[in-house]
C-alpha positions as CSV (number, residue, x, y, z in Angstrom):
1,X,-8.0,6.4,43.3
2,X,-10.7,8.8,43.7
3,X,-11.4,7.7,47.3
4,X,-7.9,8.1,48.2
5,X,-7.5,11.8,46.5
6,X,-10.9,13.0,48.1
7,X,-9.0,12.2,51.5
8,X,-5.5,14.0,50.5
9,X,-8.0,16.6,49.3
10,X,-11.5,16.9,51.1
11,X,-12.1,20.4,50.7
12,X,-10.4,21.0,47.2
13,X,-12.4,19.2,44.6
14,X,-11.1,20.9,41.6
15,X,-7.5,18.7,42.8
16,X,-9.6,15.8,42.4
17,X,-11.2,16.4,39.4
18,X,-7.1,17.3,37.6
19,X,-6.4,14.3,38.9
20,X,-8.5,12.2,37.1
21,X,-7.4,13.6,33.4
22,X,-4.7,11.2,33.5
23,X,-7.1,8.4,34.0
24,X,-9.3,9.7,31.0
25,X,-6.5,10.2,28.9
26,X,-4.7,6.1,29.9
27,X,-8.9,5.4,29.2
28,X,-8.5,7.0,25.8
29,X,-5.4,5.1,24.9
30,X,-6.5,1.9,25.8
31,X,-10.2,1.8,23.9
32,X,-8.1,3.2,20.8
33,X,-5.7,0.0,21.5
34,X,-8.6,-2.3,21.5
35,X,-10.0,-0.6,18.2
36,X,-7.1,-1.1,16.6
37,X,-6.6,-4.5,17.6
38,X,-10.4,-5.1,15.9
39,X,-9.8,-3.7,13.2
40,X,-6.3,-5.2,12.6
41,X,-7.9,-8.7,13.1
42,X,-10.3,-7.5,9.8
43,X,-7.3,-6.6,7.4
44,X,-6.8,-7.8,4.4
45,X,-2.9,-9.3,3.4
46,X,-1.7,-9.7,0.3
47,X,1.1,-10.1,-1.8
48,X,3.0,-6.9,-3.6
49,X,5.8,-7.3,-6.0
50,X,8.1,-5.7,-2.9
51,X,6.6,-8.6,0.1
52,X,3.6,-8.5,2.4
53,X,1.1,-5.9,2.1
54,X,-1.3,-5.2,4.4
55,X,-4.6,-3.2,4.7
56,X,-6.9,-2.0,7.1
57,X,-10.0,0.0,7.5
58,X,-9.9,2.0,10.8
59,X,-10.2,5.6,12.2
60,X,-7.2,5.3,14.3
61,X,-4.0,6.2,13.5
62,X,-0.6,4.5,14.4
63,X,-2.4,1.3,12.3
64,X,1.0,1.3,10.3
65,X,3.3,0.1,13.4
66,X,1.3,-3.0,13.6
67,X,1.5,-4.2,10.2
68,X,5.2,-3.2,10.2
69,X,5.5,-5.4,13.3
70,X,3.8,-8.5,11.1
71,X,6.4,-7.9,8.0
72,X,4.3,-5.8,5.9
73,X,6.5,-3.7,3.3
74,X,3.6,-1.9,2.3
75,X,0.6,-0.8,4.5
76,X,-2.7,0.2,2.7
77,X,-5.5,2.1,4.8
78,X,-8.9,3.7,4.3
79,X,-10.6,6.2,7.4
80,X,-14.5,6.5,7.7
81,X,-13.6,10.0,6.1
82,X,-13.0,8.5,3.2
83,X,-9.4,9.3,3.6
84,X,-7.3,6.9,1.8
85,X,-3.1,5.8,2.0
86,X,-0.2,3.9,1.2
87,X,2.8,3.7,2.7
88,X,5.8,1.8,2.6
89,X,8.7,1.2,5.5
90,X,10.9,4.2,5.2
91,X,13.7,1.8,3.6
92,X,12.3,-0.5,1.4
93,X,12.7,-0.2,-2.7
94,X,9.3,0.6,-3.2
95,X,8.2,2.9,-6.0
96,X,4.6,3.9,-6.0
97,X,4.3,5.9,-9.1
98,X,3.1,3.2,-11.3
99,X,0.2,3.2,-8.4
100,X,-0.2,6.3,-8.7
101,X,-0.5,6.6,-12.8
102,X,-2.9,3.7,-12.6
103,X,-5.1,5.4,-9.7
104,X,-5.3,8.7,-11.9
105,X,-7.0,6.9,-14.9
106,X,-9.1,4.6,-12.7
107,X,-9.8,7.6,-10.3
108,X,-9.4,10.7,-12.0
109,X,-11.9,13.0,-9.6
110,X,-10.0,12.2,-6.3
111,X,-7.2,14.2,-4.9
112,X,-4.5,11.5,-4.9
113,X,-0.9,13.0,-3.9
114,X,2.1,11.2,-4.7
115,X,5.0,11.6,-2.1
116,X,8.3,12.9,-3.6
117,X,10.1,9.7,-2.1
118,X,7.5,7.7,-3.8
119,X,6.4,5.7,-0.6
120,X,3.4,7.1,0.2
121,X,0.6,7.8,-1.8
122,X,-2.5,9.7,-0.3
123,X,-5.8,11.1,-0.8
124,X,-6.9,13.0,1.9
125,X,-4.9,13.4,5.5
126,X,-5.6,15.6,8.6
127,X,-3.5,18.4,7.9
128,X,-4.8,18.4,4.0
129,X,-8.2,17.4,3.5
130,X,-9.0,16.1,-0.3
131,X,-11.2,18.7,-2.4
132,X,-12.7,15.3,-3.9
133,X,-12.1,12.0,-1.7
134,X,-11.8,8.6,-3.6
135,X,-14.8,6.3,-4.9
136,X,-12.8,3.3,-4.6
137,X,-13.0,0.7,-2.1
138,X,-10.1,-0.4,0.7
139,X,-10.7,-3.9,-2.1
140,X,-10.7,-2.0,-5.3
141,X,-7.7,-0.1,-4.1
142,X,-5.6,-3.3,-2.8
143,X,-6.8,-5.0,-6.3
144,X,-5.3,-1.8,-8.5
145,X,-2.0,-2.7,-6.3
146,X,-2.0,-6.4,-7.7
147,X,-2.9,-5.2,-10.8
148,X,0.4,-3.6,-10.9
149,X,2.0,-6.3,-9.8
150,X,1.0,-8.6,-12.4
151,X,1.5,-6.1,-15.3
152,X,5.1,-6.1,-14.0
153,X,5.4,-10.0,-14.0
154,X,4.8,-10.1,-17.6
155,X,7.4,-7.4,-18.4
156,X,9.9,-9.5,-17.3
């Protein structure tokens, strides 16, 4: 490509060189597919009282659609940040709050933010930045989820 735009433009470099953000930017998009893919091969999946759950450690966004796309109900996520989530599909029945309660006992310093839809539970995010990020593990997180679950087994 770069052969062939230096002869449509011998004397104009600079059309070159805007030529070639496109190529940087399909670059960009394909090593951020590859990461993902890594790091999706490294999750964890286990089962919530709502189906599949599935978690991932990964600085890439967009981690959600594949776990969605394996049958996950609920997707579970930590960044390099320290940034920390759970979300569930948009239409399933799930209720994080008892999460949530169980998280502020276990992991009272961190800035955890429960989601008035109860789907999503977060602690930390681009756009809001935790004062206090969680001490807890992508593990220890995925265990206080279980934990729930079996606590709701035996109430019924």
């Amino acid at each position: 490509l770069i052969a062939g735009y230096n002869m449509l433009f011998p004397n104009r470099p600079h059309h070159v060189a805007r030529a070639m953000l496109s190529n940087d930017a399909w670059y960009e998009h394909e090593a951020r597919e590859l990461r993902l893919e890594q790091a999706f091969a490294s999750r964890l999946e286990f089962s919530t009282q709502w189906g599949l759950g599935i978690a991932m450690q990964s600085d890439d966004g967009a981690s959600s659609r594949l776990a969605y796309g394996q049958g996950a109900v609920l997707f579970v996520y930590r960044d390099s940040r320290g940034y920390m989530g759970i979300a569930a599909q948009s239409r399933s029945h799930v209720d994080l709050a008892p999460v949530y309660t169980s998280l502020r006992q276990v992991d009272p310093l961190a800035d955890w933010y429960l989601h008035p839809n109860h789907r999503m539970l977060l602690c930390g995010t681009n756009k809001s930045p935790p004062r206090q990020t969680s001490r807890l593990s992508l593990q220890e997180l995925v265990d206080i989820i279980c934990e729930k679950r079996k606590q709701t087994r035996r109430h019924h």
